[in-house]
N, C-alpha and C positions, 0 to 999 in steps of 0.2 A: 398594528404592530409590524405589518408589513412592508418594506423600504418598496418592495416588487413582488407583484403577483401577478399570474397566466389562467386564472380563474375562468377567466370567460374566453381563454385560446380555442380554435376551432378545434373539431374531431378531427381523427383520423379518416373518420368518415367525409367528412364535409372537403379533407383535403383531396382526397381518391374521386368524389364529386364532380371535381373540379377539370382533372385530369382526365375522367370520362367527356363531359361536358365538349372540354377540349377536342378531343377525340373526334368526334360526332359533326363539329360545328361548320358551318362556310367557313369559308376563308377570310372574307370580311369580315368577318368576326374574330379572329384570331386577334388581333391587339387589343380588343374592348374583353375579350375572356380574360387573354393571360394577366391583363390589369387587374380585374374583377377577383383572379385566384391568388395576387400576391395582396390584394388589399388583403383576402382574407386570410391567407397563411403565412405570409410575410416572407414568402420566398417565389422564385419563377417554376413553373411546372418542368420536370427534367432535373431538378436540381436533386445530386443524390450522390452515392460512393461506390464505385465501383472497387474490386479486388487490381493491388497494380500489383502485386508479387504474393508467392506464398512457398512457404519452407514444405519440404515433404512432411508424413506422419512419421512417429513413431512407430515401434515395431513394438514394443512393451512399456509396461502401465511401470509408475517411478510412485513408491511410496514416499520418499525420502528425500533429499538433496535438492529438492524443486526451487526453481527463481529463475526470473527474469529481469534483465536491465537493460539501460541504453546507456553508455557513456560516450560522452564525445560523435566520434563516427562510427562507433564498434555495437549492438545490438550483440547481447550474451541471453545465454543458454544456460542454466545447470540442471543435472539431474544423479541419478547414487552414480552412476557408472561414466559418465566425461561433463566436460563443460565444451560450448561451439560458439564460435563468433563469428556473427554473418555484417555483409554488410547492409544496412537500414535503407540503403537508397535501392539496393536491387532485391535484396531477400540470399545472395549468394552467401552460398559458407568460405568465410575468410583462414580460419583456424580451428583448431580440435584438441583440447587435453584432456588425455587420461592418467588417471593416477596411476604413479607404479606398482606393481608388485600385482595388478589389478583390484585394488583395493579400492573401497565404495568409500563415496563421500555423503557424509553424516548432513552436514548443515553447510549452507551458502549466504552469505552477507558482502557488500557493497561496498568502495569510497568509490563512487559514482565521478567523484572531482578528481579525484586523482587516479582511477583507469584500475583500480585493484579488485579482484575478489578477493576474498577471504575464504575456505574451506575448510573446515572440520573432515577428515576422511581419517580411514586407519592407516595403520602404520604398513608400509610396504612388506615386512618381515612376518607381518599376520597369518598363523598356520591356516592353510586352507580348510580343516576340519574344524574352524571356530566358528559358533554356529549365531555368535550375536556381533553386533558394529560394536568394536571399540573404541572408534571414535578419537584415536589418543594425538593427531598430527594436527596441526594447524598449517595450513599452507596458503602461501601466496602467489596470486595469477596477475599477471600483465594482462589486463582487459585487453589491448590492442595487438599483442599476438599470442597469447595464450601461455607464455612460457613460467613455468613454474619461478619463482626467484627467491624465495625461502621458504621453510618450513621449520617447526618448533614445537616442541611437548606441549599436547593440553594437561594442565593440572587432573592428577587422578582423582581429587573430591570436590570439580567441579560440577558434579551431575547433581542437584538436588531435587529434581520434579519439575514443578509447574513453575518458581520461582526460577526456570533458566531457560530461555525462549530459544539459544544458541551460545553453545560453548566460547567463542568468538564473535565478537564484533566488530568493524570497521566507520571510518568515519573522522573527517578532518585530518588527516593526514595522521589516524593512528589505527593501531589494532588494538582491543582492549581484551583480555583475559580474566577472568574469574575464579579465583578459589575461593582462599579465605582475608584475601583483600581484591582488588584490582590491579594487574599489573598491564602496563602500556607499552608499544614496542612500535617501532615508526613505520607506517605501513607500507613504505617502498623498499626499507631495507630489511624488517627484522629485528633491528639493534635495541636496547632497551632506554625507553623512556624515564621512565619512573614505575616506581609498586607505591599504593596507595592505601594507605588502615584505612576501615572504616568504624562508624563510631561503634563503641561499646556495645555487649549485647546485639548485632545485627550483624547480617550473612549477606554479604552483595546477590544480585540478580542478573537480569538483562541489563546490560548496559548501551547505551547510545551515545560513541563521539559525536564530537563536531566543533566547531572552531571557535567560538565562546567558552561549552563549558562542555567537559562528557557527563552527561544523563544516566542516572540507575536507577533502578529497583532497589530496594533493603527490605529484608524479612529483620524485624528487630522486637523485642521482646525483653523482661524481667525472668521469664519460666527459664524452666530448666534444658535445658538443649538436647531437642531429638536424636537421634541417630545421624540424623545427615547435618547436622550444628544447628536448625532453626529452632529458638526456640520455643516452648510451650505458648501457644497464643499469641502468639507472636503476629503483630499487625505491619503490611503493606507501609512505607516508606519512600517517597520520591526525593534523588539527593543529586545535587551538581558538586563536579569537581573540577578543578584549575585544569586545562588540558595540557599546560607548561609544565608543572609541577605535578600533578595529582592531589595537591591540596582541599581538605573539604572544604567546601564553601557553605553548604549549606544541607540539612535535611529536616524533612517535614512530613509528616503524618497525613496518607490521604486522606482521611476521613475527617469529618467534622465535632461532630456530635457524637457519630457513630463508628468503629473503628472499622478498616477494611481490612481480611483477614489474609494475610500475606498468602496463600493458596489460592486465592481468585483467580479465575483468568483476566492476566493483564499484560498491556506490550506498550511500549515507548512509539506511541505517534509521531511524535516530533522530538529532538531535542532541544531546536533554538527556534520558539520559545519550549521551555516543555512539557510538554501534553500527554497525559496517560492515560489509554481506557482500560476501564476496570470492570470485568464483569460479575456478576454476586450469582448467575444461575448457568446453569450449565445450558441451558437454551438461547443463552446471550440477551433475553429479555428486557432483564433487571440492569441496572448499571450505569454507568457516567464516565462521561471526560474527563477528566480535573488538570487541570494548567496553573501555572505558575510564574509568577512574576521573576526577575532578575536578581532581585535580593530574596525568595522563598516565598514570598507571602502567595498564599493561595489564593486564585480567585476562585468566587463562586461555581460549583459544578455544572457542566450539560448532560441532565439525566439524559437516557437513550429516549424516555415517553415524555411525551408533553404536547402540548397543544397545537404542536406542530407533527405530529405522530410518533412512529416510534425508527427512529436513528437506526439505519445501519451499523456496527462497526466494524467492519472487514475494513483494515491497515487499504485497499484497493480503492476503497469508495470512499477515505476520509482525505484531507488534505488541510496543511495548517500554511500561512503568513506569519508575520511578526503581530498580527492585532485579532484574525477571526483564524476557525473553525469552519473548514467547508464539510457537507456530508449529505447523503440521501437519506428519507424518509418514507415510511408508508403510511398511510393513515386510512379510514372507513367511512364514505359515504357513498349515500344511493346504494345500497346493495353490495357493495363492492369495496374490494381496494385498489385506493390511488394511490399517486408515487410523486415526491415533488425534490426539487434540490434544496438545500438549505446553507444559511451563512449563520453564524453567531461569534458574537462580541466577546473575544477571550478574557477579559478584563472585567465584563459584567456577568457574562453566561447568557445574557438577551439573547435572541433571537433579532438579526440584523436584514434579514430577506429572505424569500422561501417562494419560489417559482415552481409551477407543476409541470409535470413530464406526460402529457395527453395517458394516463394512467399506465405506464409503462413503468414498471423498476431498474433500475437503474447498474449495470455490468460494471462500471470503471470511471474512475474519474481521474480527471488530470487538472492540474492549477499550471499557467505557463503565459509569462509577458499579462498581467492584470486579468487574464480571461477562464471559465470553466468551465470544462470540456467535459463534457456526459456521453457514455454509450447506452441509451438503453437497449430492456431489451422488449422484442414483439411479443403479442398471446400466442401460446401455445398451441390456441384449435384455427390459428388462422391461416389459409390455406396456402398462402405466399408470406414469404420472409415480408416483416413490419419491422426491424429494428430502424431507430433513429438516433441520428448523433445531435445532439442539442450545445450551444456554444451558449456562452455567458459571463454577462461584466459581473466581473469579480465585485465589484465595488456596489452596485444595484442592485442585483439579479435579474437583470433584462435580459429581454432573446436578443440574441446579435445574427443565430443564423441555426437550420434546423434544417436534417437532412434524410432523404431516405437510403436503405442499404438495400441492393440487387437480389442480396446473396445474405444466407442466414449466418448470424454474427453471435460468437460465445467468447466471453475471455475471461480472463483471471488479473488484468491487468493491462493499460493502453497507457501507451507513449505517444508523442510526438514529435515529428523530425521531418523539417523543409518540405510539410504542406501535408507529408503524409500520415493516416492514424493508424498507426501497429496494435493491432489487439494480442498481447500474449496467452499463449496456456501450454504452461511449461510441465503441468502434472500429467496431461490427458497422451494416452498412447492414439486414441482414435482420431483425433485432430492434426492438422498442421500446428507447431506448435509459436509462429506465428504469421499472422496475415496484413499482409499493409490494404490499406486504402485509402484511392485519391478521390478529390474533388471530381463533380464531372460537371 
């Protein structure tokens, strides 16, 4: 069932071997080794990442307003108290905004194409004896110099719980809000799009633009409407809207057989195509992908377990195309667990490829130009930094190229830009929050 397997890739051991071996050897020996160690590793001894820049740490720990992105030339920052924009190629800080009045910002969302954050913060007028986030501003950041360019009321019965990932969203050149419809507003200027019903019976969620269709959540139900509008029993709904118009186009019931209960935890993977996981346990165990065709029709689910072990879904380690599903995996053999990458057929929910990571789990992933970029990371009791970056055709799952790192590697999230891999971690006060690395 496998398009690509690394079954039989050598150890980590047998690569370190090598490089001893190396070490030790005559000199006349040197080209009959280093041949000998790429037959077996598929790469030259030396090959590896070194650190080419690194932002300082933090001074304190950010519960709140966390993300990271890269747009363009601009590599961003947010966190409750400013957002900073360095540049990618050196690691220098470009710009700095703080919200006025000193007022924290709640939640941070993306149009990556069009250079915008999005921020949820309070309202500048906020008495300073108010002792929770209000959360009540929407405002907009020019990625490329930081400068605020508008800002707007959040709806005051947009907070329902688990059913709202972030008050605001961004995406295809809009902003989308939520109350008790969707309403749209164009993300460079502000100005209002469109307001959007949704059907009967149902209470919008997360929403995800983008330039096909904007993607949501619906809690929708017959019962009688909680406190906060959802109502009684009210089951999970994935629904596209015209992004010209806000017209419904379509909505549909995750579940099958069996209903998903609008309080899972669930967030919009993708929206073109669109892709949702859903989780049923609070230990993220239990659960599945579920995707969607153009005109609604569901395809078949990617539980998180399966024969291919059990799915990551941390939004960091998943990645979507127009056709598959990329994701990491753990699974249980020999005494142990292994870690491999995986691809699956959006359309069937097959399993399309699934390459192992020499039993390392896997930090971040990135889809970019047909190829998929893995960080893992090293064991814990091993006495020198072991992380590897692993590269791979999109289309197979073959190695194309696997690397060692210097220097111990943590992230939350990895970009790439003109050769170099930025590992972000935009929550951690004890970290740089983030570190480029080049080829060597």
């Amino acid at each position: 069932m496998a398009a690509g397997t690394n079954d039989d890739a050598p150890s980590r051991g047998g690569r370190i071997g090598c490089m001893l071996l190396m070490g030790g050897a005559a000199v006349v020996l040197i080209g009959s080794v280093t041949a000998g160690c790429l037959a077996l590793t598929g790469r030259f001894p030396g090959d590896s990442m070194d650190i080419a820049w690194e932002t300082p740490a933090d001074s304190k720990d950010s519960e709140h307003g966390n993300g990271a992105w890269l747009a363009g030339d601009t590599l961003v920052r947010s966190r409750f108290d400013a957002v900073t924009g360095y540049d990618p190629g050196t690691g220098k800080r470009v710009w700095e905004y703080r919200p006025p009045g000193r007022s924290e910002i709640c939640t941070a969302e993306a149009d990556t194409d069009n250079a915008i954050l999005l921020v949820a913060r309070d309202d500048e007028k906020r008495p300073a004896s108010a002792k929770r986030e209000l959360c009540t501003t929407a405002a907009a950041i020019d990625m490329k110099n930081g400068r605020e360019i508008w800002h707007v009321p959040i709806p005051a019965d947009s907070d329902n719980g688990r059913l709202h990932q972030a008050p605001v969203t961004a995406g295809g050149g809009l902003a989308v809000l939520a109350d008790k419809g969707l309403r749209a507003v164009d993300v460079r200027t502000g100005r209002s799009r469109w307001t959007a019903a949704v059907p009967k019976n149902c209470v919008p969620g997360e929403a995800a633009p983008a330039e096909r269709h904007v993607a949501a959540l619906l809690a929708c139900g017959p019962g009688k409407p909680r406190s906060n509008g959802i109502p009684e029993d009210a089951e999970l709904h994935a629904a596209a809207f015209d992004p010209a118009t806000g017209a419904l186009l379509w909505s549909t019931p995750l579940g099958d057989r069996e209903a998903v209960r609008w309080d899972v935890r669930a967030s919009v993977v993708s929206a073109d195509p669109l892709v949702v996981s859903a989780s049923y346990s609070g230990d993220s165990e239990i659960g599945a992908y579920y995707s969607f065709g153009e005109d609604g029709r569901p395809h078949p689910p990617i539980d998180y377990r399966g024969d291919y072990g059990d799915l990551n879904d941390k939004m960091s380690v998943a990645a979507v195309d127009d056709t598959r599903l990329y994701s990491l995996a753990g699974y249980y053999k020999k005494g142990g667990t292994r870690h491999r990458a995986v691809a699956f057929d959006l359309a069937t929910g097959q399993l399309a490829w699934r390459t192992d990571l020499d039993d390392q789990p896997g930090l971040g992933l990135t889809l970019q130009d047909g190829t998929i970029t893995v960080l893992a990371r090293g064991s814990a009791t091993s006495p020198v930094p072991d992380e590897d970056l692993y590269v791979f055709d999109a289309a197979t799952g073959k190695e194309r190229d696997v690397r060692d790192f210097h220097d111990d590697v943590s992230a939350e999230t990895i970009f790439e830009y003109q050769g170099l891999l930025i590992a972000a971690r935009p929550g951690y006060a004890s970290d740089p929050p983030f570190t480029a690395y080049e080829r060597s």
